[in-house]
C-alpha positions as CSV (number, residue, x, y, z in Angstrom):
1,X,3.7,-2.3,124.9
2,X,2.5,-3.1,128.2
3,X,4.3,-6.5,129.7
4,X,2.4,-9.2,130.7
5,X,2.6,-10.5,134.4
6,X,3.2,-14.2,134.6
7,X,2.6,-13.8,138.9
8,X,-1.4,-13.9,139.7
9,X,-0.2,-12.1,143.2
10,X,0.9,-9.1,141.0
11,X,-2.8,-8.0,140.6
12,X,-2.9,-3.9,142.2
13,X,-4.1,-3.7,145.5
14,X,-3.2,-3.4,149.0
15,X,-2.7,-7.7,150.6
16,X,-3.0,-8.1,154.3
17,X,0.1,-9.8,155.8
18,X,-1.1,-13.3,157.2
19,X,0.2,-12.5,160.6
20,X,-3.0,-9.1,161.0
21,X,-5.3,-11.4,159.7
22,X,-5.0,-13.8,162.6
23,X,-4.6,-10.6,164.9
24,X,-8.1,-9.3,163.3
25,X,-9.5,-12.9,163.9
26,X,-8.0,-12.2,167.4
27,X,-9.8,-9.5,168.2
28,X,-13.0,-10.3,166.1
29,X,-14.1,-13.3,167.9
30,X,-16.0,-14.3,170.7
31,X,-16.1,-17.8,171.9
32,X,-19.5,-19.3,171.8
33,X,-21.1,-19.6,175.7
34,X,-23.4,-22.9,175.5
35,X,-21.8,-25.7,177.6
36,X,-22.9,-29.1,178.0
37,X,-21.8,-32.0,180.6
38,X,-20.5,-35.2,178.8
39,X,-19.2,-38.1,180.2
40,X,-15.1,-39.1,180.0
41,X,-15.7,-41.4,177.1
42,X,-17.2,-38.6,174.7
43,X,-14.5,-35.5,176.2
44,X,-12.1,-36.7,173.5
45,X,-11.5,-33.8,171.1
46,X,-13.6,-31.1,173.0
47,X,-13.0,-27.7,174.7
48,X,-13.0,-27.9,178.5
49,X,-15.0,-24.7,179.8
50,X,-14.1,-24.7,183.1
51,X,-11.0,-25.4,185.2
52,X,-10.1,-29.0,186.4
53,X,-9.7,-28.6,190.0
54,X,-7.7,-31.9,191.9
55,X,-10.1,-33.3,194.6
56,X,-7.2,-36.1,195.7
57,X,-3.6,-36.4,195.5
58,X,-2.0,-38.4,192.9
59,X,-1.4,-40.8,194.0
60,X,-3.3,-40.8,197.0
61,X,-0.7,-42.3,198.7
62,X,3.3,-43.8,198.9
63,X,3.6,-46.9,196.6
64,X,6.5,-49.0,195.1
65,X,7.5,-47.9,191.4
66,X,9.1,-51.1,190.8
67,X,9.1,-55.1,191.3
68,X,11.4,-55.4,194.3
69,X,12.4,-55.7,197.9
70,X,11.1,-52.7,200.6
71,X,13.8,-52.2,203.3
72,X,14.3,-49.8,205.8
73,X,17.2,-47.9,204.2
74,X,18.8,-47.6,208.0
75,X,19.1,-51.6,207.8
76,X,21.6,-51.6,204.7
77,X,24.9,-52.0,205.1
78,X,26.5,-49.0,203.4
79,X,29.3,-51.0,201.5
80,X,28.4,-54.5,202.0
81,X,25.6,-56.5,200.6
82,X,22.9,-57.4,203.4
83,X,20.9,-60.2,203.8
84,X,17.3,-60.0,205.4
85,X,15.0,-62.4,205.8
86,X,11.5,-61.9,203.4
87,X,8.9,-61.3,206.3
88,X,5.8,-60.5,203.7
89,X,4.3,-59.5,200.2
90,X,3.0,-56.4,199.2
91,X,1.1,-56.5,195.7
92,X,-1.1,-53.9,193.7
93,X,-4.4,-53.6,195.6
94,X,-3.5,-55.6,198.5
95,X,-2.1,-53.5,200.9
96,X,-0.1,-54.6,204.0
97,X,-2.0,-53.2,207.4
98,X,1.0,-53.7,209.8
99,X,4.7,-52.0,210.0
100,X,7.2,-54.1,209.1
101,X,9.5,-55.5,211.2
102,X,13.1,-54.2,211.4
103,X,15.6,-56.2,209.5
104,X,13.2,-57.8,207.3
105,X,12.7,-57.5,203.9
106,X,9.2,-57.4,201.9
107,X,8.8,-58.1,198.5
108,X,6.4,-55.8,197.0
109,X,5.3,-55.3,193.2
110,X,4.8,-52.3,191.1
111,X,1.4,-50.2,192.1
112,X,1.8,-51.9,195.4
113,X,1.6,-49.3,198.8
114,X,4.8,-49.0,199.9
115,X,4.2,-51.1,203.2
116,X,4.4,-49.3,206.5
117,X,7.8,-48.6,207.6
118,X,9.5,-49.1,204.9
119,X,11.3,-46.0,202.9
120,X,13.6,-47.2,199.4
121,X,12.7,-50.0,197.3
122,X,15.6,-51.9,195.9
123,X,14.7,-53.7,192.0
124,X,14.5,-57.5,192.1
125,X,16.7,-57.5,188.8
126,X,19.3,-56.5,191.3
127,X,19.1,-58.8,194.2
128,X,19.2,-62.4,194.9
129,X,16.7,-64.7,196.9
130,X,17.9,-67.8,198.6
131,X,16.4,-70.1,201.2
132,X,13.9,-67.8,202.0
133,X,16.4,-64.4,202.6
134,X,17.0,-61.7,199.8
135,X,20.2,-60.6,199.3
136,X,20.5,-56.8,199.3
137,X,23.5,-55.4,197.2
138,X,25.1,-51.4,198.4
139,X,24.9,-48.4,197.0
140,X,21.1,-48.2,197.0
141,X,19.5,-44.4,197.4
142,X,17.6,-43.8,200.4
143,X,13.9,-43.2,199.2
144,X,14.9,-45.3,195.9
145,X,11.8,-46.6,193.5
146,X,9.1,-45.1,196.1
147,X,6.6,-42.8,194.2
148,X,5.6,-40.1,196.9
149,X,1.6,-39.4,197.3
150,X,0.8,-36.5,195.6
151,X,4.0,-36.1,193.1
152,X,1.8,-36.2,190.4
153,X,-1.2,-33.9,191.3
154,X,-1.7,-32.2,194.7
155,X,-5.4,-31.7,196.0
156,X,-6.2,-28.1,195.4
157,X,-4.2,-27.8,192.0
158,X,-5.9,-26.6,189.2
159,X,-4.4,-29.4,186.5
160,X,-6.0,-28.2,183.2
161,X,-7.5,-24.4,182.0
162,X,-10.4,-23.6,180.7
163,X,-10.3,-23.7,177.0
164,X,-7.5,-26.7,176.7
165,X,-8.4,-28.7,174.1
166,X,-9.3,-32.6,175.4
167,X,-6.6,-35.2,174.2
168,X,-6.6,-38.4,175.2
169,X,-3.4,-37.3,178.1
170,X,-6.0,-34.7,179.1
171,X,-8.7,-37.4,179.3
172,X,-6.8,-39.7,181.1
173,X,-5.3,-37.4,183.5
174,X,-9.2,-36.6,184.2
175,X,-9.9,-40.4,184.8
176,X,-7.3,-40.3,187.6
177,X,-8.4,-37.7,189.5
178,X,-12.2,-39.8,189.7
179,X,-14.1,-37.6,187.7
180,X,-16.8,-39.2,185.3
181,X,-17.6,-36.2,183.3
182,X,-16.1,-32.8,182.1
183,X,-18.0,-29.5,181.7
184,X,-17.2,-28.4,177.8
185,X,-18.3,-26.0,175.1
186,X,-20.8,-27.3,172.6
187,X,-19.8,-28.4,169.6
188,X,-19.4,-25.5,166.4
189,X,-22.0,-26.2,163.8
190,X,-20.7,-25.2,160.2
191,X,-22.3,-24.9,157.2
192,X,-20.3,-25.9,154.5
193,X,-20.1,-25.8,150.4
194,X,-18.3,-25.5,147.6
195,X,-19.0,-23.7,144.7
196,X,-18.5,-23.7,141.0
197,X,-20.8,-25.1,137.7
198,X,-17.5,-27.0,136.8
199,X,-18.0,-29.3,140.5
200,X,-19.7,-32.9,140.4
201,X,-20.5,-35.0,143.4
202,X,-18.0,-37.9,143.1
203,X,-19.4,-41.0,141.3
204,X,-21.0,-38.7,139.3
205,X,-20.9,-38.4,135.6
206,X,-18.3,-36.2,134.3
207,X,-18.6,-34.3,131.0
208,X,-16.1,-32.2,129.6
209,X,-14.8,-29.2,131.5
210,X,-16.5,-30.8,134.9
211,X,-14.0,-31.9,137.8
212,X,-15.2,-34.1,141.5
213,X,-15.7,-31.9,144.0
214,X,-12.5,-33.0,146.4
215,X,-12.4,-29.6,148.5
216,X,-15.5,-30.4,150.1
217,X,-14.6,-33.7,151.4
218,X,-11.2,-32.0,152.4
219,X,-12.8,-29.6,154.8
220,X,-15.3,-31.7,155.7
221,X,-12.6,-34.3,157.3
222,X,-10.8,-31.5,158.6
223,X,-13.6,-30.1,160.4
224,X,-14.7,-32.9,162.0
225,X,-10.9,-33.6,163.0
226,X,-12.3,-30.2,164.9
227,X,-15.0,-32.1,166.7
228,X,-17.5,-29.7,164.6
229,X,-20.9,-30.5,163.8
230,X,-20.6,-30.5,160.4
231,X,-23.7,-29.6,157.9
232,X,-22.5,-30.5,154.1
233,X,-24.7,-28.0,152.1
234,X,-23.5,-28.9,148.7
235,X,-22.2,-27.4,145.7
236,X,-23.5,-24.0,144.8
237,X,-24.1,-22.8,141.3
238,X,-22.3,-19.8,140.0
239,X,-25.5,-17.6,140.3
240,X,-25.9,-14.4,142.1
241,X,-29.7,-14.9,143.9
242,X,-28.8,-18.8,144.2
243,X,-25.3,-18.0,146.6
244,X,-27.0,-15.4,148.1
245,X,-30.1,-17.3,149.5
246,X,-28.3,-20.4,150.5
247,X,-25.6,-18.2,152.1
248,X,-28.5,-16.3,154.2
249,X,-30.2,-19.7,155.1
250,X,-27.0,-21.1,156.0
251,X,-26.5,-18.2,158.7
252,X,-29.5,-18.7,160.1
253,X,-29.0,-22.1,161.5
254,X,-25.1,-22.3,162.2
255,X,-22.5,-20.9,163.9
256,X,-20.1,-20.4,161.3
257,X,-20.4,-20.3,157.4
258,X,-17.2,-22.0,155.3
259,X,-16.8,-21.9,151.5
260,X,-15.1,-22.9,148.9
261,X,-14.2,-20.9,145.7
262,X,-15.9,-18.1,144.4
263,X,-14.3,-15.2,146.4
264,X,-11.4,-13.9,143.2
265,X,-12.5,-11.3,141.1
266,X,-14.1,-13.1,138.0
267,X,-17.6,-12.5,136.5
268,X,-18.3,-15.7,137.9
269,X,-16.9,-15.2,141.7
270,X,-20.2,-14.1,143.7
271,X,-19.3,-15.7,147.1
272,X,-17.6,-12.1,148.0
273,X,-20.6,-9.6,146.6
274,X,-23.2,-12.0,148.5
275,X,-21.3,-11.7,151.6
276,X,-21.0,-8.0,151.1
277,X,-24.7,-7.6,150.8
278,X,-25.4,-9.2,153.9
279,X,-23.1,-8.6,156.0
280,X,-19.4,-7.6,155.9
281,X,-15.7,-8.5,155.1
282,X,-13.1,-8.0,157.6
283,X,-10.4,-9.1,154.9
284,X,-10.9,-10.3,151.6
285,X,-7.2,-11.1,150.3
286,X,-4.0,-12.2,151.8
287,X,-0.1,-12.1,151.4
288,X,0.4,-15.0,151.5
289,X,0.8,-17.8,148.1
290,X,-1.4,-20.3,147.9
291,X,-4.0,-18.9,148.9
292,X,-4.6,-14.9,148.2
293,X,-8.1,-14.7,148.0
294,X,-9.2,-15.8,151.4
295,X,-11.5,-13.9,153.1
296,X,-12.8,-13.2,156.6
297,X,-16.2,-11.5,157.5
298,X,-19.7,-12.4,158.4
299,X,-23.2,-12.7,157.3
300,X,-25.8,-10.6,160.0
301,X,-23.8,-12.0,162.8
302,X,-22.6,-15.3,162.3
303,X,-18.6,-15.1,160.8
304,X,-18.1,-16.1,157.3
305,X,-14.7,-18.0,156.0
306,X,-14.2,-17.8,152.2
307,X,-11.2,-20.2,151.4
308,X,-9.5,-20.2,147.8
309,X,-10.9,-23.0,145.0
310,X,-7.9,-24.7,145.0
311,X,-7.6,-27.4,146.3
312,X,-3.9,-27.1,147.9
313,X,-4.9,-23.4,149.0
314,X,-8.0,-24.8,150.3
315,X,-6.0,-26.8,152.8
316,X,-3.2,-24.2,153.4
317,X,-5.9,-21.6,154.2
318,X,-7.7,-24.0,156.4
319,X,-4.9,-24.8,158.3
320,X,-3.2,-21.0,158.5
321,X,-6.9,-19.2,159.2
322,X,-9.9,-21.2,159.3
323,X,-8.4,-23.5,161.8
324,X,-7.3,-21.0,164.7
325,X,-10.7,-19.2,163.6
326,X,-12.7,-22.5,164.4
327,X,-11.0,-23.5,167.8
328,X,-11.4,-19.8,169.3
329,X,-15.1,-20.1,168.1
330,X,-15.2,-23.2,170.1
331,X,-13.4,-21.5,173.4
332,X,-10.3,-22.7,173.1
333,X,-7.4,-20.9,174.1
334,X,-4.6,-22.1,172.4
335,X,-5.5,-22.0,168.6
336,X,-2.1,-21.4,166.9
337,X,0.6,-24.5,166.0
338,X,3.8,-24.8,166.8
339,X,6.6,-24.5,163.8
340,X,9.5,-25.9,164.1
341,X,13.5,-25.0,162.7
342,X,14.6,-27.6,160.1
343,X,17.3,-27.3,157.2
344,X,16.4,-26.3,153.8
345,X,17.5,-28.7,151.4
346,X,16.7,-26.5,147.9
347,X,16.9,-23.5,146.4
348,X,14.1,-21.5,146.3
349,X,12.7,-17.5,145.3
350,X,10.5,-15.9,145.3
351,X,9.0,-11.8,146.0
352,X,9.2,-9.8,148.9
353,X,6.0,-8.7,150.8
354,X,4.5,-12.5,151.0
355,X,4.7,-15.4,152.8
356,X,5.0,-18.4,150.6
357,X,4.2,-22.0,152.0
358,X,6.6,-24.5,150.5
359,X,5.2,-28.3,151.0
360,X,8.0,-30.6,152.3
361,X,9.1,-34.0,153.0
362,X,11.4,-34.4,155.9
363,X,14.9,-36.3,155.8
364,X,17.3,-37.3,158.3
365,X,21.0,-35.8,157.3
366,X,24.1,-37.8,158.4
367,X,24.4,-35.3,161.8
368,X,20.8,-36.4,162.5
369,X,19.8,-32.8,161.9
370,X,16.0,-32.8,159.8
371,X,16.6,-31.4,156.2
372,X,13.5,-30.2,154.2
373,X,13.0,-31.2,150.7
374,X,11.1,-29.1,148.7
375,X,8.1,-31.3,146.6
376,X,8.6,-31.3,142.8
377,X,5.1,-29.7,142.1
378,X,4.0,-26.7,143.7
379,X,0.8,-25.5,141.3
380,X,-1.9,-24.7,143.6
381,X,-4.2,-27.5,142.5
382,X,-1.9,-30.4,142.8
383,X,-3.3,-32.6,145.8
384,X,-1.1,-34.9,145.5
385,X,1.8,-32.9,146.8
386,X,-0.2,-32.6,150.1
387,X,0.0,-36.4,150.2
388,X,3.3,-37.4,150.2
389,X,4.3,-34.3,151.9
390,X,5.1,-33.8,155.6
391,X,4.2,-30.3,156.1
392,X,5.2,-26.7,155.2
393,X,8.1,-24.5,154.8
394,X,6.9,-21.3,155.7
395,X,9.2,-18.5,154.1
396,X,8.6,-15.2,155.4
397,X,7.2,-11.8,153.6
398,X,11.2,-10.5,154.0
399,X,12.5,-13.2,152.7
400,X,13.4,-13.4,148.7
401,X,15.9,-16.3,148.4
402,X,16.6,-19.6,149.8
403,X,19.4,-21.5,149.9
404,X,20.0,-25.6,151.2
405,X,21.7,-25.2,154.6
406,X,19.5,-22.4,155.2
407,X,17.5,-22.6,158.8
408,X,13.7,-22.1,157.9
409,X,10.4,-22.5,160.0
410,X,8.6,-26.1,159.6
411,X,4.5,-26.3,160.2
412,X,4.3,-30.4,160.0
413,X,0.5,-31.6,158.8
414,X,0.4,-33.6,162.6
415,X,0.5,-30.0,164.4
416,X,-3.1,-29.1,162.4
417,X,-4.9,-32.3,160.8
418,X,-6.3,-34.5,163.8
């Protein structure tokens, strides 16, 4: 009698590791070339599209990183404290014109120009003011608590790539070199739906054998933690001529085309043939658990990105695929997150020849080292494990077993949900 398989990975057929899938996407895309202008308070979350090129120095010139006292440092006794007369104030945006005179102190306040002369800064926590004279304690650096024009950015320097991503650092940094508006690739427009005659909209009715449609609302949230444009198409029936016209419409309007569902091998999957009969798939299903059938093509020329039904392998996917798909779309050039190395703290197995993606919460062992604890749950449709988790354990195609103590790779939710 032929034996049962209790694994749905162990269906026959050939499963692209996840690591050539992101090499096809790699070599598959082309960034899109529209650019528009915007101004500073709209770059947040874009991709720049052409180099950020330092007109000025930052600072543009010598000031005081601290509330203090500005001395010539050739004044100070070297193991003695010395007491100078105050001869003048320096604050932030109040500059002093003349050079000071020798043997005088000037108190001066953080942001100020360091005033003319002058050379080290000494902190006012450390020094004492009577009668009009500060005194000056030893020991004092010379060039101590004076920020040097230009340490931060030198005129000529190009300070940010095309294709960086726009945070609010990147922002800021923009701000302080004058400009008022960045050059930046257009945001992606993406048609999205879910599919399934089991969905309902939420607040919806729901008879027996329906379930709320929670995977649109995911990506949706996702996407526009992208800075896509994002066009919410709806829930499509399972019918052959209905998927196939909506995914041909869709095409026609958007830059990319992202689904839900309906790409496994049931009679009632049709997201995969429709895509086939207008376009192409590059990849259809993956090693990697949750999340095998995900696939990657495109309908005429506009790419397609069929993610699982489930709702944890809808996220999974998103994050492992459709994300580094999306940014590259959108010109940037850093599309891939950083893991990090973490204890395990459980056992786990599982097959060779797939990556598995473990959800975690974080701890703090008593050496301050970060252990990973493995969520109770891990069926593929459990939403709630992605929660009150804080990310992924991602355990190789080569590896079988693991064991608490073990050092694993860590892909926290903050490196890919904005």
């Amino acid at each position: 009698m032929a034996q049962l398989s209790d694994d749905c990975f162990a269906f026959g057929g050939e499963l692209m590791p996840a690591a050539a899938a992101l090499a096809l996407l790699k070599s598959k895309i082309v960034p899109l070339p529209e650019t528009e202008r915007v101004g500073l308070k709209e770059a947040a979350g874009r991709i720049l599209a052409e180099p950020l090129v330092a007109t000025r120095d930052v600072p543009p010139a010598d000031n005081v990183a601290v509330d203090g006292f500005a001395v010539y440092f050739d004044d100070l006794h070297a193991t003695e404290t010395t007491i100078m007369p105050l001869s003048a104030r320096a604050a932030a945006g109040h500059p002093l014109r003349d050079v000071a005179a020798r043997g005088t102190a000037i108190r001066v306040f953080t942001g100020a120009l360091l005033p003319p002369g002058t050379d080290t800064v000494l902190m006012q926590e450390d020094c004492k003011v009577e009668h009009g004279a500060v005194h000056l304690p030893p020991g004092i650096k010379r060039g101590a608590n004076r920020r040097r024009a230009g340490e931060d950015v030198k005129a000529g320097t190009t300070v940010l790539g095309a294709g960086r991503r726009l945070r609010a650092q990147e922002v800021g940094l923009a701000a302080s070199l004058g400009m008022t508006s960045l050059l930046v690739y257009r945001p992606l427009r993406v048609a999205l739906f879910s599919t399934g005659d089991e969905l309902r909209e939420p607040g919806e009715p729901l008879p027996l054998g329906a379930i709320y449609d929670a995977n649109r609302y995911t990506l949706g949230a996702l996407l526009h933690g992208l800075g896509a444009h994002v066009s919410d198409l709806g829930i499509l029936p399972d019918k052959p001529e209905a998927v196939r016209s909506a995914l041909a419409e869709a095409a026609e309007a958007h830059d990319l085309v992202l689904t839900s569902g309906g790409m496994s091998m049931g009679e009632e999957d049709h997201v995969k043939a429709a895509v086939e009969a207008q376009g192409s798939l590059h990849f259809w299903r993956l090693a990697i658990k949750p999340g095998r059938p995900v696939a990657m093509g495109q309908i005429g020329r506009v790419p397609f990105m069929g993610l699982p039904g489930n709702p944890v392998a809808v996220m999974v996917t998103f994050m492992l695929l459709a994300r580094p798909l999306i940014l590259m779309l959108s010109g940037a050039n850093d599309a891939g997150p950083r893991l990090y190395r973490v204890r395990a703290g459980f056992d786990y197995k599982k097959k060779p020849n797939r990556t598995e993606y473990v959800r975690a919460r974080l701890i703090r062992a008593e050496d301050g080292a970060w252990i990973a604890e493995k969520f109770a749950r891990d069926g593929a449709g459990i939403l709630t494990s992605m929660v009150e988790s804080d990310g992924l354990v991602e355990v190789g195609d080569g590896i079988t077993k693991l064991e608490p103590g073990m050092t694993v790779d860590f892909l926290p939710f903050s490196e890919v949900i904005s």
